[in-house]
C-alpha positions as CSV (number, residue, x, y, z in Angstrom):
1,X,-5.2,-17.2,10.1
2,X,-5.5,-14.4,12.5
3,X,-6.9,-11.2,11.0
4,X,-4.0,-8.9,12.9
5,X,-4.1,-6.0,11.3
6,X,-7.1,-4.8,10.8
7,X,-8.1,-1.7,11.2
8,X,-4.8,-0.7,10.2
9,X,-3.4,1.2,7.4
10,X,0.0,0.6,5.7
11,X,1.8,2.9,3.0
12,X,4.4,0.5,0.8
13,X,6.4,2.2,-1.3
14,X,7.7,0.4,-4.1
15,X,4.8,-1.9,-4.0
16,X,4.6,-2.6,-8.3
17,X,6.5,-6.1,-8.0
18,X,9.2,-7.7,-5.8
19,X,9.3,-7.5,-2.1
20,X,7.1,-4.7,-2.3
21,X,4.4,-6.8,-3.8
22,X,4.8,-9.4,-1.6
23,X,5.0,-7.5,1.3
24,X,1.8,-5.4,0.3
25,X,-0.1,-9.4,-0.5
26,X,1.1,-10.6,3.0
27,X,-0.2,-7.5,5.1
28,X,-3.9,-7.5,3.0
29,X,-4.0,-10.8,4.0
30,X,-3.7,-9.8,7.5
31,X,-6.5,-7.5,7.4
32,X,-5.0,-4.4,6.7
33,X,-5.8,-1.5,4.3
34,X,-3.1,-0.8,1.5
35,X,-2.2,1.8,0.2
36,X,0.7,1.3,-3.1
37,X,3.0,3.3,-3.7
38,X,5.2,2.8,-6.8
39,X,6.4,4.9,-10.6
40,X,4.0,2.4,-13.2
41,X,0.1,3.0,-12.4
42,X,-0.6,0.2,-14.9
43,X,1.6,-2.4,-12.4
44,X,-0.2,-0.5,-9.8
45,X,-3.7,-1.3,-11.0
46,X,-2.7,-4.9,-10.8
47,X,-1.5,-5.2,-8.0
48,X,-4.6,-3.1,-6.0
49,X,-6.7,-5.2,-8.1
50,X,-5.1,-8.4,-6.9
51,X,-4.9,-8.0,-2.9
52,X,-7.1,-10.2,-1.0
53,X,-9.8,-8.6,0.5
54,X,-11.4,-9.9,3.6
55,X,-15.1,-10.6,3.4
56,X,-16.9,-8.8,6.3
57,X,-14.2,-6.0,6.8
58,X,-14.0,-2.7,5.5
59,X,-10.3,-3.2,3.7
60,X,-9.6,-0.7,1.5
61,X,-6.4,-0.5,-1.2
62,X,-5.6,2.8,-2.7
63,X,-2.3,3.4,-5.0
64,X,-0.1,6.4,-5.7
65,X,1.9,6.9,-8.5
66,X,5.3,8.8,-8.4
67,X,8.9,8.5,-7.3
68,X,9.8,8.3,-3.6
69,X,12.1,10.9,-4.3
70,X,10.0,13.3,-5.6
71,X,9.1,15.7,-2.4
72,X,5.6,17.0,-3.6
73,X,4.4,13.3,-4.0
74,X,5.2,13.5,0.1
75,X,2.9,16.5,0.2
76,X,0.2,14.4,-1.6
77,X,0.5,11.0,1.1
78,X,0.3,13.6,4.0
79,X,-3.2,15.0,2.3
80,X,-4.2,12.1,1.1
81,X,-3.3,9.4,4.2
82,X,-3.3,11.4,6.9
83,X,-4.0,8.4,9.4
84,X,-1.2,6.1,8.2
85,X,0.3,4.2,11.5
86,X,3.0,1.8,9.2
87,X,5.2,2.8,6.4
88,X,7.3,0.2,5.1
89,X,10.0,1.2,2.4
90,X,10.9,-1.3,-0.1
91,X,12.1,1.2,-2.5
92,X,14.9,3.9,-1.3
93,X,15.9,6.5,-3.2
């Protein structure tokens, strides 16, 4: 399988279980770094904890907890992933 996305960052927001999950499985998989966002930090931790990681490639996966709807948590992504080129929503407000 073709390593796509590395180099690449994606932000998933409701990334704890469900399509977010999957999604955030699929695009590690690809090569890219994930970063989780979702409202449990102990579904969080198992999920970071279970993405593939790529031998060989500097993947990282970081997690945020807090509601999407929340507008300081946007304050915190912009700080914190300043250098994020994909957000995908699986979780609307």
């Amino acid at each position: 399988m073709a390593h796509t996305l590395v180099t690449k960052k994606i932000l998933i927001t409701g990334a704890s279980r469900g399509i977010g999950r999957g999604i955030a499985h699929r695009f590690a998989t690809l090569g890219a770094s994930i970063t989780l966002l979702a409202r449990t930090a102990s579904r969080l931790d198992e999920v970071r904890n279970s993405l593939p990681k790529i031998p060989g490639m500097a993947q990282t996966h970081t997690s945020i907890v807090g509601d999407v709807g929340d507008a300081s948590l946007w304050e915190e992504v912009k700080i914190t992933e300043v250098s994020l080129p994909l957000f995908i929503p699986s979780r609307f407000h």
